[in-house]
C-alpha positions in Angstrom: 0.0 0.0 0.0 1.5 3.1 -1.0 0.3 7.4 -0.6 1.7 9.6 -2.6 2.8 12.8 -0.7 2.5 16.1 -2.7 6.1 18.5 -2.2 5.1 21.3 -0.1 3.8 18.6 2.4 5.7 19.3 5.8 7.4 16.0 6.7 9.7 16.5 9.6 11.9 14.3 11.5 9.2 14.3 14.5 6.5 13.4 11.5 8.8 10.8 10.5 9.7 8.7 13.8 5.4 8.7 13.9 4.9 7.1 10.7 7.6 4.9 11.7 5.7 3.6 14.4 2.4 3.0 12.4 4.6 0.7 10.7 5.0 3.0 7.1 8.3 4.7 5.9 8.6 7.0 3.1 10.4 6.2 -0.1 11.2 8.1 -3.5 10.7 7.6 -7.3 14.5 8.2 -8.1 17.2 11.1 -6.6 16.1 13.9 -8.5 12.3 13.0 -7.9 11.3 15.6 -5.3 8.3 13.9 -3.9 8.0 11.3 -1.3 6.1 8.4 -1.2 4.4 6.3 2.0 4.6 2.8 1.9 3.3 0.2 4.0 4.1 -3.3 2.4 1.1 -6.2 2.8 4.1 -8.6 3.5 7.0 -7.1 5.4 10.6 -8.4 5.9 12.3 -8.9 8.8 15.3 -10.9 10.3 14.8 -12.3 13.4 17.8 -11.7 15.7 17.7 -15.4 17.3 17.2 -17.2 14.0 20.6 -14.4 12.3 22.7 -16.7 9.8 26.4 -16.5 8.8 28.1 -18.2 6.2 31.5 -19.8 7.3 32.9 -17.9 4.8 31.8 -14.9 6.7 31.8 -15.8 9.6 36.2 -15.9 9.0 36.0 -12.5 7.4 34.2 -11.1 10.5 37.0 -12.9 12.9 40.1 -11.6 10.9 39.6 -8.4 11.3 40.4 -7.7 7.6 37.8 -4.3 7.9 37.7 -2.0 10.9 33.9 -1.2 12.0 32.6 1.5 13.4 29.2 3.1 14.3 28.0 7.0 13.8 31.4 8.4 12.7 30.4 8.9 9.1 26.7 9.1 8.9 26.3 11.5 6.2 29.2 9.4 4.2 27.1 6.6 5.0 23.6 7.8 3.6 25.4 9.2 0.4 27.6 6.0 -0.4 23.6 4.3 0.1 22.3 6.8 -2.4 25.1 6.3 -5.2 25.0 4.2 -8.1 26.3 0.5 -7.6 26.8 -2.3 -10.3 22.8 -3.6 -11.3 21.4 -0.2 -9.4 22.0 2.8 -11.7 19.3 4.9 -9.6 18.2 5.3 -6.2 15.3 6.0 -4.2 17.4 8.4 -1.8 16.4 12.1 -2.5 17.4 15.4 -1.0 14.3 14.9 1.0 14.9 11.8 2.7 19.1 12.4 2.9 17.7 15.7 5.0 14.9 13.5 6.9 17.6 11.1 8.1 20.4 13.5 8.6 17.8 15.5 11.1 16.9 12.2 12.9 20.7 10.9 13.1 20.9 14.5 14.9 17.8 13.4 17.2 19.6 10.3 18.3 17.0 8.0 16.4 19.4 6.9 13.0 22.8 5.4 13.6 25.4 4.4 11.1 27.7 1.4 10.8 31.2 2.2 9.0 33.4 -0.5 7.2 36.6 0.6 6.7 39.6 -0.5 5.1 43.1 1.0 4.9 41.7 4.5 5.8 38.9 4.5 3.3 35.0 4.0 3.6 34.2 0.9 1.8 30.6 -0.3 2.7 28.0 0.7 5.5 24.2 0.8 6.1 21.9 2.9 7.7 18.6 3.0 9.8 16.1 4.3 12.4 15.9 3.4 15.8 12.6 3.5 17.7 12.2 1.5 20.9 13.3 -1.7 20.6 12.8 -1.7 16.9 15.7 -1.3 14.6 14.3 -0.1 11.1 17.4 -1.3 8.4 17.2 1.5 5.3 20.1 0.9 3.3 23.4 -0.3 2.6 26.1 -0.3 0.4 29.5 -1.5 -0.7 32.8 -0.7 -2.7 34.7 -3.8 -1.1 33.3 -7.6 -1.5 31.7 -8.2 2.1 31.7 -4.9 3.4 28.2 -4.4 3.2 28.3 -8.3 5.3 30.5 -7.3 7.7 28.4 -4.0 8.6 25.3 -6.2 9.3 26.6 -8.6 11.5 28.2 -5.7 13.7 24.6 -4.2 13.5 23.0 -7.3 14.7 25.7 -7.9 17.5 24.9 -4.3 18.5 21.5 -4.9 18.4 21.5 -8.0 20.7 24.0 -6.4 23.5 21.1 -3.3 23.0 17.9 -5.4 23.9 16.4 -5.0 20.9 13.6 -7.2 19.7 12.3 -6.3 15.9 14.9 -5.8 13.0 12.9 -4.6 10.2 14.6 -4.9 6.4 11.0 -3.4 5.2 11.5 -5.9 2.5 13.0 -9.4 1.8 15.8 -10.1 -0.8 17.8 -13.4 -2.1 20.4 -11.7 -0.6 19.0 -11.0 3.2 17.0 -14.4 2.9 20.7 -16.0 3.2 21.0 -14.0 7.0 17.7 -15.6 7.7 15.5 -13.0 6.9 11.5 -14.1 6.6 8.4 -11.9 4.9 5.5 -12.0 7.7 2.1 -10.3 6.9 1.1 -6.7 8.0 -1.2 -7.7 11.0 1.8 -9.7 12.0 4.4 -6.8 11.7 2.1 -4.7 13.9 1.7 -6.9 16.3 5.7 -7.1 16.8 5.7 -3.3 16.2 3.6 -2.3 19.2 5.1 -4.5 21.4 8.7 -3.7 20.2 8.1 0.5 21.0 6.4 0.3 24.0 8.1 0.1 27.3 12.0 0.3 27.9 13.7 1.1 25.0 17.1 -0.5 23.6 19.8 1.0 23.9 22.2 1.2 20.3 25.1 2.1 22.5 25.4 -0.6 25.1 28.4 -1.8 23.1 31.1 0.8 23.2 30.5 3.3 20.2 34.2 5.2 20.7 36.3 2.2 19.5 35.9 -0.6 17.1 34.7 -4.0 18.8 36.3 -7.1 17.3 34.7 -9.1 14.7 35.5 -12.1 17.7 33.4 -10.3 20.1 30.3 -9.4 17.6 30.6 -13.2 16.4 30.3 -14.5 20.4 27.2 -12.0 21.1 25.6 -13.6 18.1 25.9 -17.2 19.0 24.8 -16.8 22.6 21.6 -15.3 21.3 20.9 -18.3 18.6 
């Protein structure tokens, strides 16, 4: 389900973290499309944190330390690597609007950023919204083979030391259904929604966000949870 938002419409950060929790997020035609867009999917993805999947392959990647992570160092690097063409993507649905939505929100507190890095240089990250003890994934991106990898299972290790419950991906690819990632109806998702924003919230800092934690350590936090 999808409502198409005119340009003057006045969609703040405030407005945004709202929609978020009716369970709809806003999208865009392509970069230089000015409007927005709100979507609410009738099947919505999302990766459960007990059922998260590694590859082996991956799994020795994450463990040799081969990228250094870190989280909200480079957000705006983050959102515009995310918004820049990659091989089989020549467009994007990241506009001025929605760079400026989740810039303002990062400034909130309520977006975070996790940085790959690799001999100096940003090489692959993703971004997304936090709200309770929901963790709202937007994007991600790479220039390095596994970056983009590496940055999710230092999210999910960060979510899990956090208490969070509800890791949304909005929607499910061939390459998230490899981490475990399911589609699960609306009524579903709102059900997990409501629960997962109300009460104590999570806390996207409980790991230390001044220094990068060791692939080791994320890998450990992972399989005590599964």
């Amino acid at each position: 389900m999808t409502s198409r938002d005119s340009v003057s419409s006045e969609i703040t950060p405030e407005v945004l973290l709202r929609a978020y929790a009716c369970g709809i997020f806003p999208m865009a035609e392509s970069s230089d499309d000015p409007t927005l867009f709100w979507v609410e999917p009738e099947l919505r993805g999302v990766l459960p944190l007990d059922g998260f999947r590694i590859a082996s392959r991956l799994a020795r990647t994450v463990r040799s330390d081969a990228f250094t992570v870190t989280v909200d160092t480079a957000f705006k690097a983050v959102i515009a690597g995310c918004a820049a063409p990659q091989p089989g993507r020549d467009d994007t649905w990241i506009n001025k609007r929605i760079y400026d939505l989740y810039v303002g929100l990062n400034k909130l507190g309520h977006c975070h950023s996790v940085e790959v890095w690799q001999d100096g240089d940003l090489v692959g990250g993703l971004y997304g919204v936090s709200l309770g003890r929901a963790f709202f994934g937007e994007s991600m991106f790479h220039t390095a083979r596994d970056a983009s990898k590496v940055a999710l299972v230092h999210l999910v290790a960060r979510l899990i030391a956090g208490g969070f419950e509800l890791l949304d991906t909005q929607y499910v690819t061939e390459h998230l259904k490899t981490f475990g990632a399911v589609e699960i109806p609306r009524r579903r998702y709102r059900a997990l929604l409501d629960r997962a924003i109300s009460g104590t919230p999570a806390e996207f800092r409980t790991l230390d966000a001044t220094q990068p934690i060791k692939g080791a350590d994320a890998l450990a936090i992972i399989a005590a949870r599964g």
